[in-house]
C-alpha positions in Angstrom: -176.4 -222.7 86.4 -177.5 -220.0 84.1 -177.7 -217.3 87.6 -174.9 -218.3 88.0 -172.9 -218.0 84.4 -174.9 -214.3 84.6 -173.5 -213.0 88.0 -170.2 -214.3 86.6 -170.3 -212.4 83.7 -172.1 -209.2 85.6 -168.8 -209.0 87.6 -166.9 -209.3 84.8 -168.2 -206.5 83.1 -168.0 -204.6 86.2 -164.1 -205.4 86.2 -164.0 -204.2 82.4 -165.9 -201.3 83.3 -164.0 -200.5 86.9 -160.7 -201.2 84.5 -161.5 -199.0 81.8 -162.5 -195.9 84.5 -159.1 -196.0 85.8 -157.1 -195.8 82.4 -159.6 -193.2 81.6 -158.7 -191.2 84.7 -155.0 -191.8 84.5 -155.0 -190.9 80.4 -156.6 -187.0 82.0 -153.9 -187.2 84.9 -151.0 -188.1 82.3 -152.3 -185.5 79.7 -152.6 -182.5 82.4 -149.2 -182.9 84.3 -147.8 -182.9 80.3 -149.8 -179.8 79.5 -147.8 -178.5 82.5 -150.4 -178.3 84.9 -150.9 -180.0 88.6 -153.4 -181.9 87.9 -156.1 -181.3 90.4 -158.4 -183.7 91.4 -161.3 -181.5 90.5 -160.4 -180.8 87.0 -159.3 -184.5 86.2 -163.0 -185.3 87.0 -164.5 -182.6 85.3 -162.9 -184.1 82.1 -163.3 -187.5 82.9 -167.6 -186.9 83.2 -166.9 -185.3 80.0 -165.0 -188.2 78.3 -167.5 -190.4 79.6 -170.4 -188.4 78.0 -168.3 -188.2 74.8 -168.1 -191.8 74.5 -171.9 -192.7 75.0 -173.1 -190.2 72.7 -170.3 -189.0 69.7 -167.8 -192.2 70.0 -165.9 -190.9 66.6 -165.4 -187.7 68.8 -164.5 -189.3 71.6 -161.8 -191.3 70.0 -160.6 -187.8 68.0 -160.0 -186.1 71.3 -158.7 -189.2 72.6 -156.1 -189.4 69.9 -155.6 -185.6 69.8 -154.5 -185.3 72.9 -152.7 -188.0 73.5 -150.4 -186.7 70.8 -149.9 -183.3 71.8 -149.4 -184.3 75.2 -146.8 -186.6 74.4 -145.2 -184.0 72.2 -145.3 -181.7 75.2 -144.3 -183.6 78.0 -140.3 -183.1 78.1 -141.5 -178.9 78.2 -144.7 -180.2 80.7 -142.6 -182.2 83.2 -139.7 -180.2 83.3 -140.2 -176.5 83.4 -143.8 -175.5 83.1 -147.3 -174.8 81.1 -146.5 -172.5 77.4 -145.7 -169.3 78.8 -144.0 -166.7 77.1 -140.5 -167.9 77.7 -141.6 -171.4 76.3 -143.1 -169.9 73.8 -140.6 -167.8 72.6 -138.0 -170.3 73.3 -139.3 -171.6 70.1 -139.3 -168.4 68.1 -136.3 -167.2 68.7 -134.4 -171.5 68.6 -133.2 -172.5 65.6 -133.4 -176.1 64.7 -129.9 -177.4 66.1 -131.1 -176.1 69.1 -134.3 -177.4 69.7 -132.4 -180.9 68.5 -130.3 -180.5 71.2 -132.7 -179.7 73.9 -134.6 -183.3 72.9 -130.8 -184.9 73.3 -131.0 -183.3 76.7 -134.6 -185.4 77.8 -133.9 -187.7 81.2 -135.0 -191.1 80.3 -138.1 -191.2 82.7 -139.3 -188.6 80.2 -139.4 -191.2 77.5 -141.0 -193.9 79.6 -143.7 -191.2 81.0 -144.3 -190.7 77.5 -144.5 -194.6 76.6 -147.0 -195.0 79.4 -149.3 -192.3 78.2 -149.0 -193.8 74.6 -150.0 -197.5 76.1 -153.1 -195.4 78.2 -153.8 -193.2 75.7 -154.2 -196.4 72.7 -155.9 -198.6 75.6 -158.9 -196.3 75.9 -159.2 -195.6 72.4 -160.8 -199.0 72.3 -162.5 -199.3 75.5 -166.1 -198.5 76.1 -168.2 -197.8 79.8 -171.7 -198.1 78.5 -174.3 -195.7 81.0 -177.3 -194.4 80.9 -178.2 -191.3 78.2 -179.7 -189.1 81.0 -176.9 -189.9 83.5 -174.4 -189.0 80.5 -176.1 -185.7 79.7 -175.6 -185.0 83.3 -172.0 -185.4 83.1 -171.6 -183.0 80.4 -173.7 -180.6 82.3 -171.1 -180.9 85.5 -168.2 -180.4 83.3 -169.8 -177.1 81.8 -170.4 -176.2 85.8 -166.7 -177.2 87.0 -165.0 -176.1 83.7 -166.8 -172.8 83.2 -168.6 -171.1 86.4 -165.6 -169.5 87.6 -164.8 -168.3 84.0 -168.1 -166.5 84.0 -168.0 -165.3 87.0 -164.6 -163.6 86.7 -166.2 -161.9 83.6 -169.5 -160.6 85.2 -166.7 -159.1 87.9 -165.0 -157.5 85.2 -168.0 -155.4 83.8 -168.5 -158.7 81.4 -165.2 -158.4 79.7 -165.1 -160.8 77.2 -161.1 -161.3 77.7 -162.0 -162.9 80.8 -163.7 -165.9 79.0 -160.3 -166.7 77.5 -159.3 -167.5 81.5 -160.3 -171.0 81.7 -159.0 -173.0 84.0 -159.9 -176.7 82.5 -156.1 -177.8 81.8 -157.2 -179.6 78.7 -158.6 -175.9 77.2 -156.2 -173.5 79.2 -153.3 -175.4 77.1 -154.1 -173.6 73.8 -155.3 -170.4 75.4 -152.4 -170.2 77.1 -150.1 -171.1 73.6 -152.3 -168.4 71.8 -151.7 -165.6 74.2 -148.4 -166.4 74.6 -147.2 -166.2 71.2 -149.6 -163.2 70.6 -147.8 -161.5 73.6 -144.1 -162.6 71.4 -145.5 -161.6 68.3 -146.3 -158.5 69.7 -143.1 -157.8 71.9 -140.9 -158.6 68.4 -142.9 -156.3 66.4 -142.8 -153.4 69.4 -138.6 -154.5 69.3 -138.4 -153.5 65.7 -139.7 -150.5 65.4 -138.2 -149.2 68.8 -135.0 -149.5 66.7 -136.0 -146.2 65.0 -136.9 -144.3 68.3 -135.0 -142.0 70.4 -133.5 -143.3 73.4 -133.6 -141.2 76.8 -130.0 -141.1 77.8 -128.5 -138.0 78.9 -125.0 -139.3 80.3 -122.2 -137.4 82.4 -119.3 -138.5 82.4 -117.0 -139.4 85.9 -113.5 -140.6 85.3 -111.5 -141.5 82.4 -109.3 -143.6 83.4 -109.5 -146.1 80.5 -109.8 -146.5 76.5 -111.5 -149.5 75.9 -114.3 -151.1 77.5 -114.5 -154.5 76.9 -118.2 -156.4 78.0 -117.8 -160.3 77.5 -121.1 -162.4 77.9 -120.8 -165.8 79.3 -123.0 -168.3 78.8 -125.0 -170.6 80.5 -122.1 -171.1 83.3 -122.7 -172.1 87.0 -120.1 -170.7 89.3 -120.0 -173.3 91.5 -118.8 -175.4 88.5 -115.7 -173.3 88.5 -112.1 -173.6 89.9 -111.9 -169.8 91.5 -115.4 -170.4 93.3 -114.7 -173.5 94.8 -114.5 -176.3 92.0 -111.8 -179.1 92.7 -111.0 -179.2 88.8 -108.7 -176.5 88.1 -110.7 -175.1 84.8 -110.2 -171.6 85.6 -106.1 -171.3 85.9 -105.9 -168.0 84.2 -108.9 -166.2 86.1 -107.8 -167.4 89.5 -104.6 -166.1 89.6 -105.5 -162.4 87.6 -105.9 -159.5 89.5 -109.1 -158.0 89.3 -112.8 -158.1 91.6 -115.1 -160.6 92.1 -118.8 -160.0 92.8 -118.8 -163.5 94.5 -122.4 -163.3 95.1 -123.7 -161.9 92.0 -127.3 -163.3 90.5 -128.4 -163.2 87.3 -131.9 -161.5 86.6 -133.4 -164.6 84.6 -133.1 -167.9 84.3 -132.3 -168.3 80.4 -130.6 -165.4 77.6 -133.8 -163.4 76.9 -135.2 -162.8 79.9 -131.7 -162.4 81.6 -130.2 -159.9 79.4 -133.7 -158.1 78.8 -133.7 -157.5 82.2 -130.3 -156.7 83.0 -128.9 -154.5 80.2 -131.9 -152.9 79.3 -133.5 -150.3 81.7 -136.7 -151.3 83.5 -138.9 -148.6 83.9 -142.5 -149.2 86.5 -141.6 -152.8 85.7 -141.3 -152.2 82.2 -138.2 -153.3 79.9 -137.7 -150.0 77.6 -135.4 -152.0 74.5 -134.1 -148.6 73.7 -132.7 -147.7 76.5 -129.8 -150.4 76.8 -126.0 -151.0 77.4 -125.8 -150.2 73.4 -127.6 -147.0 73.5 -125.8 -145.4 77.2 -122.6 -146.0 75.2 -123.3 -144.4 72.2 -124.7 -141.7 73.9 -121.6 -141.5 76.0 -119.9 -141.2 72.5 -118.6 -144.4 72.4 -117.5 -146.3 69.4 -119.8 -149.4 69.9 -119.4 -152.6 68.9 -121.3 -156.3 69.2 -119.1 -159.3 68.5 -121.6 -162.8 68.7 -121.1 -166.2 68.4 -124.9 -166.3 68.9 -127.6 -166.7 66.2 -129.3 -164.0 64.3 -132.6 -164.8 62.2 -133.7 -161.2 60.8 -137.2 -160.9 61.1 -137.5 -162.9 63.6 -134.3 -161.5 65.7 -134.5 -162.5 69.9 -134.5 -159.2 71.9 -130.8 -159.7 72.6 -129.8 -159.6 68.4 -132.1 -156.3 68.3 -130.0 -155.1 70.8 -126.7 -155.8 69.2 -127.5 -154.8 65.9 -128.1 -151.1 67.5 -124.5 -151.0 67.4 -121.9 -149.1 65.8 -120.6 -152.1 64.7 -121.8 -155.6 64.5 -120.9 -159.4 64.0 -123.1 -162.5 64.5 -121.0 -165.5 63.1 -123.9 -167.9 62.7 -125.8 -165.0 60.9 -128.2 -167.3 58.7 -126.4 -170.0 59.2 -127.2 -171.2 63.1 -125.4 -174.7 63.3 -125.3 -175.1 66.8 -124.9 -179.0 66.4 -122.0 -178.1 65.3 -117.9 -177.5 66.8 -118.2 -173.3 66.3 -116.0 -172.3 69.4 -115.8 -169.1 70.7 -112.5 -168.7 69.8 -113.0 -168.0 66.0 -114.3 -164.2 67.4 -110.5 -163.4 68.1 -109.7 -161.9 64.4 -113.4 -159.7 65.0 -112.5 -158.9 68.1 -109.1 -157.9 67.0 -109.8 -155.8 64.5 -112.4 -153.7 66.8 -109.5 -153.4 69.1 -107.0 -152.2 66.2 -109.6 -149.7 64.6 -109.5 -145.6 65.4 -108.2 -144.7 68.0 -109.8 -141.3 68.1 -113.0 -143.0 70.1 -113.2 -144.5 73.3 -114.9 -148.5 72.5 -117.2 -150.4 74.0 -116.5 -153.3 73.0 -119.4 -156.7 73.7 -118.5 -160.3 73.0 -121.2 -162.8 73.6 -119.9 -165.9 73.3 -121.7 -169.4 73.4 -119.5 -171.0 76.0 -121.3 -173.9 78.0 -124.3 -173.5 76.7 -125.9 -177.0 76.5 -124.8 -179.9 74.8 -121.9 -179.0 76.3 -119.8 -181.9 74.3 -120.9 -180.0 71.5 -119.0 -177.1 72.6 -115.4 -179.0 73.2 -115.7 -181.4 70.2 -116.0 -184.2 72.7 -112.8 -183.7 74.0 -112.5 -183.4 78.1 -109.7 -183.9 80.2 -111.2 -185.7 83.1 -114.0 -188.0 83.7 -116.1 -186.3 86.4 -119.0 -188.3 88.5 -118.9 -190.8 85.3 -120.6 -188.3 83.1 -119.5 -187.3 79.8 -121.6 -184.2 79.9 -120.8 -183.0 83.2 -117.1 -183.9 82.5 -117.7 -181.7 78.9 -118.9 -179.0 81.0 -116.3 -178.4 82.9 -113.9 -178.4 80.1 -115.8 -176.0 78.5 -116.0 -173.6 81.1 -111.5 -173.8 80.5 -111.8 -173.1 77.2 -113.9 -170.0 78.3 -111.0 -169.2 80.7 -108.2 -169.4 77.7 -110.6 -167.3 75.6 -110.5 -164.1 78.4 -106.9 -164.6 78.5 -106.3 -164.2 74.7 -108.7 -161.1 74.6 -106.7 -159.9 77.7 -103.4 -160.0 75.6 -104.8 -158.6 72.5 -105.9 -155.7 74.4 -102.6 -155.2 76.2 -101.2 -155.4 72.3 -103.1 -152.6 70.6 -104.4 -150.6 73.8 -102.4 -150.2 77.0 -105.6 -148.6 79.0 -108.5 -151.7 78.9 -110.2 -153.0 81.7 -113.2 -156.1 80.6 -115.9 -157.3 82.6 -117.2 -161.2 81.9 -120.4 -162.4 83.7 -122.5 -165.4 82.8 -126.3 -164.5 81.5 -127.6 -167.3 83.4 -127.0 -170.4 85.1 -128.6 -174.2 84.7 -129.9 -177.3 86.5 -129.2 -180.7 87.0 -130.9 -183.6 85.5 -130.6 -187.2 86.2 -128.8 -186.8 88.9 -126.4 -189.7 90.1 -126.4 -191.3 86.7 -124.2 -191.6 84.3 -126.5 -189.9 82.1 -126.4 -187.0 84.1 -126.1 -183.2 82.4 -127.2 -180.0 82.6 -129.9 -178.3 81.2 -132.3 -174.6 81.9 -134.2 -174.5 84.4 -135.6 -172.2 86.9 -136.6 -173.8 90.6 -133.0 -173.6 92.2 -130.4 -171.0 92.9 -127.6 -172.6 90.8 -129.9 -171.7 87.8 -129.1 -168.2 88.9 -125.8 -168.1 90.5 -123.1 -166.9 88.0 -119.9 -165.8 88.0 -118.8 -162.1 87.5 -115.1 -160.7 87.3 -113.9 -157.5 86.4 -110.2 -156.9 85.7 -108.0 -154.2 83.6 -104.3 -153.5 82.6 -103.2 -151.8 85.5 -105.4 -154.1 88.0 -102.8 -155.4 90.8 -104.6 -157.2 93.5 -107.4 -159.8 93.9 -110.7 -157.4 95.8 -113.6 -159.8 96.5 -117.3 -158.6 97.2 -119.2 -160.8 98.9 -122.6 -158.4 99.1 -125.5 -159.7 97.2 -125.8 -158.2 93.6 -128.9 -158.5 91.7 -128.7 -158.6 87.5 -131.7 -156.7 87.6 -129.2 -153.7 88.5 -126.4 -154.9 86.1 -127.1 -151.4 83.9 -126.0 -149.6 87.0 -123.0 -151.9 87.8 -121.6 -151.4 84.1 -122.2 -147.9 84.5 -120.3 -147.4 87.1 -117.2 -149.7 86.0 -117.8 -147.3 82.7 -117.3 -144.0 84.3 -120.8 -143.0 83.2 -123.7 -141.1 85.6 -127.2 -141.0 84.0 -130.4 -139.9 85.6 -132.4 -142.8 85.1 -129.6 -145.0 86.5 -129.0 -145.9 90.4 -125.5 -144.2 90.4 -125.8 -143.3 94.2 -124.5 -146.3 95.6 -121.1 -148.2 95.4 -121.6 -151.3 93.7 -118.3 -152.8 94.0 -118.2 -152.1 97.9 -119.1 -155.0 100.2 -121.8 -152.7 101.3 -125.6 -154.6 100.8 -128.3 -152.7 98.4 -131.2 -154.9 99.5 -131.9 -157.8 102.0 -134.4 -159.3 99.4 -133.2 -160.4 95.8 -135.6 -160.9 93.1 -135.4 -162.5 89.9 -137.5 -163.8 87.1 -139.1 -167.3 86.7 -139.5 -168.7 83.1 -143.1 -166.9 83.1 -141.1 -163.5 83.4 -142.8 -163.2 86.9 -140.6 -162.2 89.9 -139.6 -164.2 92.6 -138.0 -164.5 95.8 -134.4 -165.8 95.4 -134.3 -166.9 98.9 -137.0 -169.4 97.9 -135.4 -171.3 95.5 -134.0 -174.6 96.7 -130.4 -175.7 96.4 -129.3 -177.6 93.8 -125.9 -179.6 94.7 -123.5 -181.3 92.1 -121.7 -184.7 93.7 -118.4 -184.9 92.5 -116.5 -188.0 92.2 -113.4 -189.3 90.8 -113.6 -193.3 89.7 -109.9 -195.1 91.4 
């Protein structure tokens, strides 16, 4: 009876044991894949051993790590799951994001966020409480095959590098590359915004000709966040674009942005890129001013100060320059882009003794898009409230070009304007009602944009359908300006239909180029409810 009750309770300690193993291995696997990693089966053992060590020899450190990470990981996991490890786009996604912002991403989450998040909570408070009691010397093993798996490539990429000692930051453990990787990152931001600043007070290396004169005013609007294929003139059954379909002008209809979100689209598109190098002073501000160009920068984006994004430093090298939200960022808020009119008219009703360049960026459909129309929409599209918000807002973008079309034709009879979107976005929860759109970077609708040029005397409807890459979109506007420069690729006709590559590149949200062919489609399914 008594071998008995103690092979009954053997096997249930085994169970326990066996039980508390898994959770232990599936806390690692939860906490990696929210640190933005894959989750290989080599480093999710390499942890494990040392849990397992932690736990029969330091329990109060074991359950600090636990708990630690557990937290962060949670906190991480909607950033994690959905785009990638901290990186300097994630990274200074948070520098440059002011709080309404960063509120709205949250409101933005899918719901299997939240219950990933749950479940590594239950894990995480499961284990916390659990113990796998082993043998001392077995434990001390473990610890010494975690140093082994964890470390011995580390080492050995240093001793390859003459024993550079920056190579010991390059560990590969997930659960240590996390905060390396947050450290550099933000070193590498911190460093970039300083660099920004005091490039301000530098020369630029413009020496501009100019080619034709055929008009006054220049007039550079910046979309944002808009997905062509969301759009009437590109193919959308919704009629949101009534004003741009019918207006005579050309259409790059296969035109892709550089980046997948504002900062690393616009660095790389109106700022010149020298041996893969971003030069902030030499940019669409700067050619114009050196092409002695009244300049001016009309935003309905933020503006911190110190802490300006690229794109703000950029503007503020203007002659002239408004950010509406200047201090006061409340992008919660119903700010729409039409309250730039009055700026936007007076920089059209000021000397006339100047040729302007004239840039509105606008926050258009930049997400929550409800946000952006007050909650109003017209139609209910695939039963989704942001989607149908979206839409709507792309409309009111529409009616915006058309009012700046007739203010121009008031005070100037020789405009022409140019409107492109900086980026565009993905779809998430797809085939729910919950269903939105939010950044991303894996699929070509995340870069497929719209771009339209048009002027007063423009009389017919010209389509391109060649490939044009944003990382060239400082040559395209200097061209539609009339402007040669040296340092510019002004040998080739961008508005023919004539191809300038095969292969079109653009930037991940690690700033590293890819191949645009090897993104994957991302497809909207529209619907109408009877």
């Amino acid at each position: 009876m008594l071998c008995c009750i103690t092979k009954t309770f053997k096997k249930y300690s085994y169970l326990k044991s066996s039980l508390c193993l898994f959770f232990i291995i599936l806390f690692t696997y939860l906490v990696q894949l929210s640190f933005g990693y894959q989750g290989k089966i080599i480093y999710v053992v390499s942890f494990v051993l040392l849990l397992l060590f932690l736990m029969n020899n330091c329990l109060l450190f074991y359950k600090f790590i636990v708990f630690f990470l557990m937290v962060i990981a949670i906190l991480h996991a909607p950033v994690g799951l959905l785009y990638n490890f901290p990186d300097v786009n994630s990274i200074g996604s948070l520098m440059y994001t002011n709080k309404d912002e960063s509120l709205e991403f949250f409101f933005n989450i899918p719901s299997w966020v939240y219950i990933y998040q749950f479940l590594l909570f239950v894990v995480g408070v499961l284990i916390l409480n659990r113990r796998i009691y082993i043998n001392k010397k077995l434990s001390y093993l473990f610890l010494i095959l975690f140093l082994i798996i964890a470390f011995t490539s580390t080492i050995k990429n240093s001793i390859k590098n003459n024993y550079d000692y920056q190579s010991l930051l390059h560990i590969r453990q997930p659960e240590i590359r996390f905060f390396i990787d947050i450290y550099e990152s933000f070193m590498i931001v911190k460093n970039q915004n300083y660099e920004y600043l005091n490039i301000i007070n530098t020369q630029d290396n413009w020496h501009p000709t100019i080619i034709n004169d055929d008009y006054d005013t220049y007039i550079l609007v910046i979309g944002e966040s808009v997905r062509k294929d969301f759009m009437e003139h590109w193919g959308f059954p919704i009629k949101n674009t009534p004003w741009m379909s019918k207006q005579p002008g050309t259409y790059l209809n296969n035109y892709i942005s550089a980046g997948p979100s504002t900062v690393i689209s616009l660095t790389n598109s109106l700022v010149l890129n020298e041996n893969n190098k971003s030069n902030l002073i030499n940019n669409i501000i700067t050619l114009s001013k050196s092409a002695k160009m009244d300049s001016w920068w009309i935003s309905n984006q933020g503006s911190k100060g110190a802490f300006d994004s690229p794109v703000a430093i950029i503007g503020k090298m203007s002659d002239h320059y408004t950010f509406i939200k200047d201090g006061n960022s409340n992008d919660k808020q119903f700010i729409p882009d039409s309250l730039l009119i009055p700026y936007i008219e007076d920089a059209l009703a000021s000397d006339y003794s100047k040729k302007k360049f004239i840039v509105v960026h606008i926050f258009g459909s930049h997400p929550k898009p409800c946000a952006r129309t007050n909650n109003q929409y017209e139609k209910l599209i695939s039963e989704s409230t942001e989607i149908s918000c979206y839409v709507e807002s792309i409309k009111h973008t529409d009616e915006f070009l058309k009012n700046i079309t007739v203010l121009a034709s008031k005070y100037d009879k020789k405009w022409t304007m140019v409107y492109f979107s900086d980026h565009g976005l993905k779809l998430v929860n797809k085939g729910y009602k919950s269903q939105t759109l939010t950044h991303g970077y894996d699929s070509k609708q995340s870069y497929d944009v719209p771009f339209f040029m048009t002027s007063y005397n423009a009389n017919k409807i010209i389509n391109i359908n060649a490939k044009r890459s944003g990382l060239y979109l400082l040559s395209i506007l200097s061209q539609w300006m009339g402007i040669n420069d040296d340092l510019l690729n002004n040998n080739f006709d961008w508005f023919s239909d004539k191809e300038y590559s095969d292969n079109i590149d653009v930037y991940d949200s690690a700033v590293k180029k890819i191949s645009y062919d090897s993104l994957k489609d991302d497809t909207f399914e529209y619907y109408e409810l009877n």
